[in-house]
Backbone as a ProteinNet text record, in pm:
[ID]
protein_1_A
[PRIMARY]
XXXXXXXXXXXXXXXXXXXXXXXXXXXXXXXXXXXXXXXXXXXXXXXXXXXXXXXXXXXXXXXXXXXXXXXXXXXXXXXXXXXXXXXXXXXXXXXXXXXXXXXXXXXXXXXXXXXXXXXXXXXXXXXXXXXXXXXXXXXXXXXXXXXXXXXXXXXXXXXXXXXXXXXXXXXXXXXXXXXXXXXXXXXXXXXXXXXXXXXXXXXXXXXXXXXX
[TERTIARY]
-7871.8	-7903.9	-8047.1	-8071.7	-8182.5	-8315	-8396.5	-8484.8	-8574.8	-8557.5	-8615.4	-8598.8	-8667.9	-8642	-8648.7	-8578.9	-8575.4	-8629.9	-8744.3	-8834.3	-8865.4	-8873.9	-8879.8	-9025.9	-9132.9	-9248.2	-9329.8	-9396.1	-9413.6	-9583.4	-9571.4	-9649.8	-9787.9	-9751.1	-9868.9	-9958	-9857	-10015.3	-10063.7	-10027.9	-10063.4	-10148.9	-10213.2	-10346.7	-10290.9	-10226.6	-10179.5	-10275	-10260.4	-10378	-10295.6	-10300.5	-10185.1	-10306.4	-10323	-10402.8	-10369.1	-10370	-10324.7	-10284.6	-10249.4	-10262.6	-10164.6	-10053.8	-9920.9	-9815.3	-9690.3	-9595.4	-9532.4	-9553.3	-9517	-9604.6	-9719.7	-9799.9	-9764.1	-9720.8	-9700.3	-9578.9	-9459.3	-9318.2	-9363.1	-9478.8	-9494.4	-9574.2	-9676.7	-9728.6	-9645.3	-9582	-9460.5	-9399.8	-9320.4	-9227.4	-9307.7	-9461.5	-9537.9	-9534.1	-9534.4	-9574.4	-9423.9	-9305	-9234.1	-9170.9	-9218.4	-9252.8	-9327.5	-9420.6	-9531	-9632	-9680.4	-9801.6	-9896	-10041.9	-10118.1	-10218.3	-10150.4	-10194.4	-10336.2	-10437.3	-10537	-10527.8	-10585.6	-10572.4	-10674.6	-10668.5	-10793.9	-10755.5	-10797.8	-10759.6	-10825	-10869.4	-10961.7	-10857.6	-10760.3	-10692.2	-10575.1	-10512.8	-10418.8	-10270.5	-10186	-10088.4	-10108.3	-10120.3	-10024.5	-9970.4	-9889.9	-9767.4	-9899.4	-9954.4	-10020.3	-10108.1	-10188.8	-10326.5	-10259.9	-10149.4	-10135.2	-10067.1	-10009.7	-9958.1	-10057	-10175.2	-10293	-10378.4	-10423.3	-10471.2	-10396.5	-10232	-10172.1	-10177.1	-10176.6	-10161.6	-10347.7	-10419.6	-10555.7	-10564.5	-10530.6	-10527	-10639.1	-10746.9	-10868.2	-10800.4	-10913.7	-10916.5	-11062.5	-11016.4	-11091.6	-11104.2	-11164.8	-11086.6	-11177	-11169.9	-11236.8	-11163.3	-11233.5	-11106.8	-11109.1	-11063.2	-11025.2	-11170.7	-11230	-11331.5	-11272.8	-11362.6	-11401.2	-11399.9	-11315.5	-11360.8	-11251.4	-11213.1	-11152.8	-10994.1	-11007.1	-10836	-10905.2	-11006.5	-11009	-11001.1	-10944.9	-10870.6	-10754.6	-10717.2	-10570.8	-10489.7	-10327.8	-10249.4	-10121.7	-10107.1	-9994	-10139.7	-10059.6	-10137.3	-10040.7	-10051	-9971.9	-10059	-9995.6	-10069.9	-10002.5	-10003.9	-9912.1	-10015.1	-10032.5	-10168.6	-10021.1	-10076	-10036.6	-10068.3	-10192.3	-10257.1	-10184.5	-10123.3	-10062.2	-10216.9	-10294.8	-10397.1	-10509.1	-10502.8	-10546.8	-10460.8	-10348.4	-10234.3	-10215.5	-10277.8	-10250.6	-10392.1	-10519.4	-10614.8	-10608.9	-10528.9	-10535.6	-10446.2	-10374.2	-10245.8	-10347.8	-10423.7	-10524.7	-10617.9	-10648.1	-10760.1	-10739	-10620.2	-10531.9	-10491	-10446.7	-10394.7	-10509.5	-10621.5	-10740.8	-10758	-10760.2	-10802.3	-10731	-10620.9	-10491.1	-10342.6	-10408.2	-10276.3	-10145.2	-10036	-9924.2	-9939.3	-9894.2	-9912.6	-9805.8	-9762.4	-9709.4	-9694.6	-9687.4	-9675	-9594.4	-9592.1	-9487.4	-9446.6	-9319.1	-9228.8	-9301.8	-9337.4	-9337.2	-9264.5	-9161.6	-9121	-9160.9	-9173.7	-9215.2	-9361.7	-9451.8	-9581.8	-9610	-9476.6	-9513.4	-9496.3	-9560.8	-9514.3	-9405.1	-9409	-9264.7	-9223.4	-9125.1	-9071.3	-9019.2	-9011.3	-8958.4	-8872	-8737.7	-8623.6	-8550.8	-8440.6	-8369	-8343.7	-8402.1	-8381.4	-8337.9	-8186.3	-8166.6	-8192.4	-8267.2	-8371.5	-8295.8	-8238.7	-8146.5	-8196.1	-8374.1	-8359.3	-8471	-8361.7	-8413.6	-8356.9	-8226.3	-8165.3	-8249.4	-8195.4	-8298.3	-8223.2	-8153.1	-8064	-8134.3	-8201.5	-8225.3	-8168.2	-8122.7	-8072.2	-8168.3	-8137.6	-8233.4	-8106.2	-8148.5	-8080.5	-8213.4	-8306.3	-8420.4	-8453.2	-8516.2	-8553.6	-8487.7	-8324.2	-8220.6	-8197.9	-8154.1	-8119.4	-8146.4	-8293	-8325.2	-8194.8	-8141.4	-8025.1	-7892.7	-7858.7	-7787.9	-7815	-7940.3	-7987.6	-7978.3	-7968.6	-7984.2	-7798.4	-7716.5	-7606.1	-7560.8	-7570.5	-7560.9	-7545.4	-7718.5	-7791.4	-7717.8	-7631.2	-7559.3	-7451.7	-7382.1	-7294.6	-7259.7	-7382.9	-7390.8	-7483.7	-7523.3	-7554.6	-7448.6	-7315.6	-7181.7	-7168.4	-7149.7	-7150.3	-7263.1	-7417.1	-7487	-7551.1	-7471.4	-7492.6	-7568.7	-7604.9	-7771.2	-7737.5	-7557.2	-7526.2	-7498.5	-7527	-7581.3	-7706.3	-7768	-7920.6	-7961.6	-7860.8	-7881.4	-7792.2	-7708.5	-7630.1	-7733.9	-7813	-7880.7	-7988.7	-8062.8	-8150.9	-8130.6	-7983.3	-7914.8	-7894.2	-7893.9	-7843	-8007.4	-8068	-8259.2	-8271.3	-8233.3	-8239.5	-8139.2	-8028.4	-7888.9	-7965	-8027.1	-8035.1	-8172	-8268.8	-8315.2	-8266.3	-8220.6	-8066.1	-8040.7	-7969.2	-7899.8	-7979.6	-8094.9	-8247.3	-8226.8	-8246.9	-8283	-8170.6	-8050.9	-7962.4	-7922.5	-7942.9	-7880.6	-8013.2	-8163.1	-8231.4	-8239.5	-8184.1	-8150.5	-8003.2	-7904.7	-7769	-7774.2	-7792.1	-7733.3	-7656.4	-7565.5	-7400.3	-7351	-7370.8	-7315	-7376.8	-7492.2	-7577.1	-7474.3	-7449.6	-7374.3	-7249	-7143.6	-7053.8	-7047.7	-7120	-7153.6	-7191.8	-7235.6	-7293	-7130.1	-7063	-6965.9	-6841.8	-6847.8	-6746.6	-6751.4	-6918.2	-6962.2	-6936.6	-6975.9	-6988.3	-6859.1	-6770.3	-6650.9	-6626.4	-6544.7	-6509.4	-6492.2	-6455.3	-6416.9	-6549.9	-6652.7	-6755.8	-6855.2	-6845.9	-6859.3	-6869.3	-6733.1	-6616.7	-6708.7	-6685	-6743.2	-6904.5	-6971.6	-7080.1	-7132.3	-7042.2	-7071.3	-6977.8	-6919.7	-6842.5	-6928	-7064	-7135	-7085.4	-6971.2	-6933	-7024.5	-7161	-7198.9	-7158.3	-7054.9	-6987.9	-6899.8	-6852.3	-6765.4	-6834.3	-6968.9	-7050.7	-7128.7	-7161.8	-7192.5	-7096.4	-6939.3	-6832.8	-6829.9	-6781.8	-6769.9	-6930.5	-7011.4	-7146.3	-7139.3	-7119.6	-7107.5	-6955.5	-6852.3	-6767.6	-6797.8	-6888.1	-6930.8	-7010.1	-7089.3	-7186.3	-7100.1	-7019.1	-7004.3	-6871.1	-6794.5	-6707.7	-6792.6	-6905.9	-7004.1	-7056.7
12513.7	12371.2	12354.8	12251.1	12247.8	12185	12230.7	12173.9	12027.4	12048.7	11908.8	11815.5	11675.4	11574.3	11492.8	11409.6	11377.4	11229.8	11225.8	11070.9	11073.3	10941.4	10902.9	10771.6	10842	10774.1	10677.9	10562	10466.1	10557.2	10643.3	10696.6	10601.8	10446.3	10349	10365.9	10407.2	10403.9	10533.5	10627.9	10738.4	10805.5	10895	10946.7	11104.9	11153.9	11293	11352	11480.9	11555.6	11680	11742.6	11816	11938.4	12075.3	12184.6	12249.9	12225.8	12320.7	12234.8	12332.8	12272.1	12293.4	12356	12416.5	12332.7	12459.3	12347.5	12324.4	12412.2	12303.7	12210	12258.7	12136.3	11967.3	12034.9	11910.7	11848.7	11928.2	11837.7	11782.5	11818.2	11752.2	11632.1	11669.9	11464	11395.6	11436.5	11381.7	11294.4	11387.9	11305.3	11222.6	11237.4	11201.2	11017	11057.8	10920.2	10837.1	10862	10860.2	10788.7	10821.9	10768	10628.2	10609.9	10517.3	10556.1	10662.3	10752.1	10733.3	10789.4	10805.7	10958.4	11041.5	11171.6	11195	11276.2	11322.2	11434.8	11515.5	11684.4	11747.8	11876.3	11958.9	12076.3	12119.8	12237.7	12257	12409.6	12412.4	12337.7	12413.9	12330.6	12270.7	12186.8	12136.9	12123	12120.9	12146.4	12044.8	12077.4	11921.3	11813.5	11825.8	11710.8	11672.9	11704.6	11706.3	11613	11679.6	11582.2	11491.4	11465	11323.5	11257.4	11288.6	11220.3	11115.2	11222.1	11184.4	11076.3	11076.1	10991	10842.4	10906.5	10743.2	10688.9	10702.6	10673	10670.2	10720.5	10674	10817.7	10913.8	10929.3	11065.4	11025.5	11111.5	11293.9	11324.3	11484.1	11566.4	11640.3	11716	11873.3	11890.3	11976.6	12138.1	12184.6	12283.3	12380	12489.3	12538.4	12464.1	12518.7	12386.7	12463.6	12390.8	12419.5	12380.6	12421	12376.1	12255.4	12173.4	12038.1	11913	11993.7	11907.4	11865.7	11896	11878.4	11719.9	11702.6	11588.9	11463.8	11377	11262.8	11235.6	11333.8	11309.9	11316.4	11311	11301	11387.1	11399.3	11478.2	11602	11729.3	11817.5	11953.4	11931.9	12020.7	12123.1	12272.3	12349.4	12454.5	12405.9	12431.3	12526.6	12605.9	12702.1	12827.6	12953.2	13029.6	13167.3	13143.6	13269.2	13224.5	13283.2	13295.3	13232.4	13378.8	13348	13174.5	13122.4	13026.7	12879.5	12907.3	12845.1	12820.8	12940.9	12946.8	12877.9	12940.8	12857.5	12678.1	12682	12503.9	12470.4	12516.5	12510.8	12497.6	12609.3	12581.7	12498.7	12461.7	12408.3	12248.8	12230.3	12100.1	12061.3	12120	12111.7	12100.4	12176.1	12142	12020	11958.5	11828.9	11747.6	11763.6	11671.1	11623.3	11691.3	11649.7	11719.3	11700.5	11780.8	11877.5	11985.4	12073.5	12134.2	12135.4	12201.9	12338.4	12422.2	12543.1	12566.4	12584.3	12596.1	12782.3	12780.4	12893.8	12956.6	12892.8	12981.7	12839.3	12816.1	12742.9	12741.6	12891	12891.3	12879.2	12867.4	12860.7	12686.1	12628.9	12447.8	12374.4	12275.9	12132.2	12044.6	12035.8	11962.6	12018.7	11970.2	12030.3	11894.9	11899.1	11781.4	11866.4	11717.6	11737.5	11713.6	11783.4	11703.2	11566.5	11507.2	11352.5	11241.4	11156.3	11067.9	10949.5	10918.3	10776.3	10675.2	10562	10445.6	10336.1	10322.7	10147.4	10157.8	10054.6	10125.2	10180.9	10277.8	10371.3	10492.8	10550.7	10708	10774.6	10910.2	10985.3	11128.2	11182.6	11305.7	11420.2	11516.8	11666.4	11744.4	11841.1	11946.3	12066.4	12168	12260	12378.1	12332.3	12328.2	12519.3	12493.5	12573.4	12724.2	12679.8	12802.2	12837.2	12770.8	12752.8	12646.8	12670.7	12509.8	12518.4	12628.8	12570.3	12518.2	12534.9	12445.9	12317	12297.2	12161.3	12093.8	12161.9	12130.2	12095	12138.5	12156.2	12011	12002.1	11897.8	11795.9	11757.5	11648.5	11594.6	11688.6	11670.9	11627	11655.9	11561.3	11513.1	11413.3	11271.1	11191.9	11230.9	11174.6	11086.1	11182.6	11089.6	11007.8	10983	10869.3	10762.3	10785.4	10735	10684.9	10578.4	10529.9	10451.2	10412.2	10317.6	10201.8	10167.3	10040.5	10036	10169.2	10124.1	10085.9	10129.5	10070.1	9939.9	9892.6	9764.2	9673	9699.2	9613.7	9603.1	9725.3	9705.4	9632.8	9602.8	9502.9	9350.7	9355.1	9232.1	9185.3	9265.2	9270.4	9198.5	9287.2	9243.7	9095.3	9076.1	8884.2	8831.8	8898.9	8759.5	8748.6	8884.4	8879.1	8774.9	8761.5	8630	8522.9	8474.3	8355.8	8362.2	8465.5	8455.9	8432.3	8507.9	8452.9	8321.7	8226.5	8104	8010.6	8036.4	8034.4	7960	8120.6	8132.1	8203.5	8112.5	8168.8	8239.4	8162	8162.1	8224.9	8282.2	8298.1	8419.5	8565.7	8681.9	8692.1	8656.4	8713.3	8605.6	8536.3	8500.5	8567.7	8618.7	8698.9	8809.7	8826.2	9004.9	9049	8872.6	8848.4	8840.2	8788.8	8740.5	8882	9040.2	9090.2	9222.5	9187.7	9292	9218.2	9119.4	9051.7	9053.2	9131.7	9090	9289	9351.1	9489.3	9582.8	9552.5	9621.7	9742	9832.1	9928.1	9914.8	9782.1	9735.5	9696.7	9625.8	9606.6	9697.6	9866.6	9956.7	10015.6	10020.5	10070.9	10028.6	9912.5	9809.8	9877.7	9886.7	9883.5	10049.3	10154.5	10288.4	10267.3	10207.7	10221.3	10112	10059.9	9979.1	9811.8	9801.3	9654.9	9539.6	9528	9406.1	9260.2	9274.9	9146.8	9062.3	9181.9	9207.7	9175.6	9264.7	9301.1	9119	9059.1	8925.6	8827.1	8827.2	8774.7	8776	8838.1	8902	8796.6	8859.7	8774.5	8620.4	8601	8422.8	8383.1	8466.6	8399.9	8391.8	8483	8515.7	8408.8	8405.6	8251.9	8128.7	8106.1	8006.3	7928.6	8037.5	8064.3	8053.9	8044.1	8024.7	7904.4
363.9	350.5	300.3	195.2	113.7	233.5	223.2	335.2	292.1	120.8	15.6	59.4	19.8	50.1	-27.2	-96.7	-188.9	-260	-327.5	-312.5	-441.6	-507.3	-626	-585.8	-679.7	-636.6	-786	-735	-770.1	-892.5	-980.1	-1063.2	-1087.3	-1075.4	-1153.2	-1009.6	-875.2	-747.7	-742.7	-809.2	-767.3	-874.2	-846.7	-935.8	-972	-1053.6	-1095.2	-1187.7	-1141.3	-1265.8	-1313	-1443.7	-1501.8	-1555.1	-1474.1	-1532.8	-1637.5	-1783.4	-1870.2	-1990.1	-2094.3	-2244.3	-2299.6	-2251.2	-2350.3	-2298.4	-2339.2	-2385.8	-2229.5	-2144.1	-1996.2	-1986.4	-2000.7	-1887.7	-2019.1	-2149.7	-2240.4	-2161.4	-2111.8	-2058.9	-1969.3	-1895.7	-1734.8	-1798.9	-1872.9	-1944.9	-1961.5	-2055.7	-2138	-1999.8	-1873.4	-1802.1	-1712	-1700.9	-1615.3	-1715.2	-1811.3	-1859.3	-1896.3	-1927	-1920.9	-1818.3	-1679.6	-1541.1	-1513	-1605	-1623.2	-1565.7	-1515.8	-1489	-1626.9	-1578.2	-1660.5	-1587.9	-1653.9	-1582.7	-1633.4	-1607.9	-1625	-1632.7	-1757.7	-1798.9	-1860.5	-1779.8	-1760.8	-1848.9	-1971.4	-2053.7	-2167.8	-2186.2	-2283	-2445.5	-2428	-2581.6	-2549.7	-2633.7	-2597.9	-2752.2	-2701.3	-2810.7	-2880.9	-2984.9	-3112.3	-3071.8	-2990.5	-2919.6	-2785.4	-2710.6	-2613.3	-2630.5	-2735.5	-2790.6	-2841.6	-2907.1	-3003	-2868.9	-2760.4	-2662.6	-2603.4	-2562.5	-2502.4	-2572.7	-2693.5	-2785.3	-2799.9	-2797.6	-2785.8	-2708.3	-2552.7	-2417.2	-2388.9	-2400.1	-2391.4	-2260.9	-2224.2	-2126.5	-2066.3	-1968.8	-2019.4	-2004.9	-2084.7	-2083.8	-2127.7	-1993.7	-2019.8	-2081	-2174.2	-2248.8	-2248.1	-2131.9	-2066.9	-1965.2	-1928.3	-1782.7	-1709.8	-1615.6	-1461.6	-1355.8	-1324.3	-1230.1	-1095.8	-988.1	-818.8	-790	-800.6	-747.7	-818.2	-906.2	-1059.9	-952.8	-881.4	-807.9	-668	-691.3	-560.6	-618.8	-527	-551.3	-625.8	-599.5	-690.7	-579.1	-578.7	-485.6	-578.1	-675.6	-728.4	-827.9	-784.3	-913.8	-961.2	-1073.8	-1165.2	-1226.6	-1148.8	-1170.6	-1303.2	-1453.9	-1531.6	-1671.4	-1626	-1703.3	-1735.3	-1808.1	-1870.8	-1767.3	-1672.4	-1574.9	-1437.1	-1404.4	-1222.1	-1194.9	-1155.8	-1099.8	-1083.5	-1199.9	-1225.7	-1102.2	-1155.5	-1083.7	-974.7	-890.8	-775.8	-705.7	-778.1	-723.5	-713.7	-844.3	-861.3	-741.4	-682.7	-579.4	-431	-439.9	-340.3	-283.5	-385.5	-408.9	-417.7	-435.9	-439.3	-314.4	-221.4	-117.1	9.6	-25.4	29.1	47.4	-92.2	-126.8	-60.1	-53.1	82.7	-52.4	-170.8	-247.5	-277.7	-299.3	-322.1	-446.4	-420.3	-615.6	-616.6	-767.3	-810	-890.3	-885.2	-984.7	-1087.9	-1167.9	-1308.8	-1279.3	-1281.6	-1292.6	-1113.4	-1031.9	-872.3	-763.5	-767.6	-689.1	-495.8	-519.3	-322.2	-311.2	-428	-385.9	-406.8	-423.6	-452.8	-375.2	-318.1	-232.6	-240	-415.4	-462.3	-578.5	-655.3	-727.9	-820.5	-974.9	-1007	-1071.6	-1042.6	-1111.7	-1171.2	-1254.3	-1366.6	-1310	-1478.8	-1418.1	-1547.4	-1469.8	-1614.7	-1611.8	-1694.4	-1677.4	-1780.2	-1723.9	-1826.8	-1773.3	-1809.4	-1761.2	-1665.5	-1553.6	-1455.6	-1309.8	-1376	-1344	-1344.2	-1230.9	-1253.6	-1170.2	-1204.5	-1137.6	-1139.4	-975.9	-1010.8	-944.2	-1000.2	-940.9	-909.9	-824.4	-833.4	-713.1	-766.1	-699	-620	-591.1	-502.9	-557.1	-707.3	-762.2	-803	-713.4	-759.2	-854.3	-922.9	-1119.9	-1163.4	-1280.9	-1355.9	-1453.8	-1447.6	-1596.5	-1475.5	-1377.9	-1332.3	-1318.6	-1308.9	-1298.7	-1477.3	-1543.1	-1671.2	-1681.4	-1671	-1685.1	-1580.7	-1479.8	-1420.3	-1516.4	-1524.5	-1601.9	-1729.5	-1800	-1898.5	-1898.7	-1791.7	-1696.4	-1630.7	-1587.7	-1536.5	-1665.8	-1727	-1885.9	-1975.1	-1900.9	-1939.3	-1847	-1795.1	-1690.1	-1657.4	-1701.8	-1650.9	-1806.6	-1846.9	-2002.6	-2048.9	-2158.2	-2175.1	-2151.9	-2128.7	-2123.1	-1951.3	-1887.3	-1748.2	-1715.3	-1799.2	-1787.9	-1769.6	-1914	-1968.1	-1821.7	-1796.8	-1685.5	-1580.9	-1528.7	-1412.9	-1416.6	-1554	-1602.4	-1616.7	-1663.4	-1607	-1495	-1419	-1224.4	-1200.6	-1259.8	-1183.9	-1200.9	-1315.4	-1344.2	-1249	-1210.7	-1118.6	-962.9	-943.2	-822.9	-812.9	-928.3	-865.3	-847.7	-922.2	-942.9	-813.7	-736.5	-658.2	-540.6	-513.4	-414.6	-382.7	-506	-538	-466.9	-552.3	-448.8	-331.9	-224.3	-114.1	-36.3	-69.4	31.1	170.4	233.8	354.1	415.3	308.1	351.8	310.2	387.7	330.6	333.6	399.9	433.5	312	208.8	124.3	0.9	9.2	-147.7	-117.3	-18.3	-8.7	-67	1.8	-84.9	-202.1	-284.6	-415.9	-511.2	-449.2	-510.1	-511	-353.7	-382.8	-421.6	-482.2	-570.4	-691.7	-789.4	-897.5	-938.1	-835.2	-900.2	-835	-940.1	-896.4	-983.1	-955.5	-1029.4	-1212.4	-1191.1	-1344.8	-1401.3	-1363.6	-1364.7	-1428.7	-1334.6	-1351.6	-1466.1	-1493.3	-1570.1	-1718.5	-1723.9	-1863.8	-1850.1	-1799.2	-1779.2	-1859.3	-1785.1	-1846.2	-2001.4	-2043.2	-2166.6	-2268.2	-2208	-2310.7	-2356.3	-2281.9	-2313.4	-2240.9	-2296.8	-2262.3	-2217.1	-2353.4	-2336.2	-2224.1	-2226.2	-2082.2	-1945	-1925.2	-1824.8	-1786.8	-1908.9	-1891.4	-1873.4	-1901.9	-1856	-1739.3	-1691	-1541.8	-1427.9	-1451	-1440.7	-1433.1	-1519.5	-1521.2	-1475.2	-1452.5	-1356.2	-1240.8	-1179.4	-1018.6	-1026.8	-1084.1	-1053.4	-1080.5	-1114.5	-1228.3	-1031.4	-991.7	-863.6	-755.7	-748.7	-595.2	-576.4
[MASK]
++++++++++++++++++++++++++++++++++++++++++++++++++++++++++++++++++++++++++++++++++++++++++++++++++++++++++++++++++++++++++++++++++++++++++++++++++++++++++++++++++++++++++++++++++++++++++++++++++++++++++++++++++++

């Protein structure tokens, strides 16, 4: 039994710092921002994709080794360098500090672990097989990718607008928002929703309101 726990965290409160210049510590920007993070990165060079990431997003760097100290105040740190050794200090030295770290390719020397994850919106589905096989986790991800469609995204963005509607409402009446929400998202609902029929998905929608 996996001992993980599994939390999906709010990136815009939190302060992440990413040690390194290649092409991991580039996927961990990449998903860091992706996230809506704005990571901070410590590395003498940085890839092509890295630097032009960084330049678009504004996002500081420092473009040097990682020193003594470079890990405080942060609360997430990615220790994603090319030297174990390096890695492990940033791991240290992070955790000192009171923040979580991560290691690239040492799963038992990390706090957390991020994981395959499918982002539609603001849907977010993540796996992880708690550092057993990243290609099972990859394999997963590819199928719930079928299922988890951009026109689920789009429905759940629609949902974010009814449910103020529905606030407005029935301030005061949960036991009727509750009704209203498991009368609106039915299997068929669903159904339309992963197969991209908008049209449908807003039908459905304005009969539930249109019936309350």
């Amino acid at each position: 039994m996996s001992a993980l726990y599994p939390l999906l965290v709010d990136l815009r409160r939190v302060r992440a710092l990413v040690v390194g210049g290649g092409a991991v510590a580039t996927r961990k920007v990449e998903g860091l921002v992706e996230a809506g993070g704005r990571p901070e990165v410590v590395a003498p060079e940085l890839t092509p994709e890295l630097r032009s990431l960084a330049e678009r997003e504004g996002l500081p760097c420092r473009l040097r080794p990682y020193r003594t100290g470079d890990a405080a105040g942060f609360r997430l740190v990615f220790a994603a360098t090319d030297d174990p050794e390096v890695n492990a200090r940033v791991a240290r030295e992070a955790t000192e500090a009171g923040a979580l770290a991560s290691v690239a390719d040492a799963g038992a020397e990390s706090d957390f672990h991020v994981p395959a994850t499918v982002r539609r919106g603001e849907v977010v589905v993540s796996l992880s097989t708690g550092g057993a096989s990243p290609l099972l986790s990859r394999r997963l991800r590819e199928r719930v990718e079928a299922l988890v469609t951009p026109g689920v995204g789009r429905a759940a963005g629609r949902l974010e607008e009814v449910r103020e509607e529905v606030r407005a409402r029935w301030p005061a009446d949960e036991a009727r928002r509750r009704a209203f929400w498991f009368d609106l998202i039915t299997p068929d609902f669903l159904e339309n929703a992963i197969e991209g029929r908008d049209e449908e998905v807003e039908a459905r929608i304005s009969r539930c309101l249109s019936q309350s």
